[in-house]
N, C-alpha and C positions, 0 to 999 in steps of 0.2 A: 504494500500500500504506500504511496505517495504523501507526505506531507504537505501542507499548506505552499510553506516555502521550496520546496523540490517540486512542485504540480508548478507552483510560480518560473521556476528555472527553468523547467521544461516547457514550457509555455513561451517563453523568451526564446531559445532554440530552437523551438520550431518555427520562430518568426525568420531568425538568422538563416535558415535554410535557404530563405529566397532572396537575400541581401547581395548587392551587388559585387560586393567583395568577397572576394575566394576566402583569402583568410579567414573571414567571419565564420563564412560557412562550413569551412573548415573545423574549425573549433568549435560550431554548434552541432557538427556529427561527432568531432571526438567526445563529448558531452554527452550528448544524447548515447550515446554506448557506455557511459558508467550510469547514468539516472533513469535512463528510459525507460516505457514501460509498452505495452504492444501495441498501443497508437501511434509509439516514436517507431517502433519494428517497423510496423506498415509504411508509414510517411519515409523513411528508411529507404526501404525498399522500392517504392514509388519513385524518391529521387534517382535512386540507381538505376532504374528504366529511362528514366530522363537522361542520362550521362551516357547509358551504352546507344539508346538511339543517337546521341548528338557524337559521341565518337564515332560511330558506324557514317553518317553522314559524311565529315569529316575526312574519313579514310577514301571515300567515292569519291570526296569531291577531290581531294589531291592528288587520288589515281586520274579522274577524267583532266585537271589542269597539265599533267606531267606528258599524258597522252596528246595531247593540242599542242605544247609546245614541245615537246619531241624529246622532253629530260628525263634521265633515268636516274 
């Protein structure tokens, strides 16, 4: 069970998730893996679908630009 001020922490955390700054978000996942509880799991793992689709993007789009310009 979560305390007042740990449901507060966590609740902060999961704002930082979507903060512009890596770093933040960074340190609001390191966070959330010591306090979390299976709302943070989920949201968790949600973002990680968020990241492998944007990596997977990423990888296509710098195979198609290397392909167009002829660089290996």
């Amino acid at each position: 069970m979560i305390n007042n001020l740990e449901e507060a922490d966590v609740n902060h955390c999961l704002r930082d998730l979507f903060d512009e700054n890596q770093e933040i978000r960074i340190n609001a996942i390191n966070q959330l893996g010591e306090v979390g509880d299976e709302l943070c799991l989920q949201e968790l793992r949600d973002q990680l679908r968020f990241i492998n689709n944007e990596h997977q993007a990423l990888i296509i789009a710098i195979d198609k630009l290397k392909q167009k310009l002829g660089v290996k």
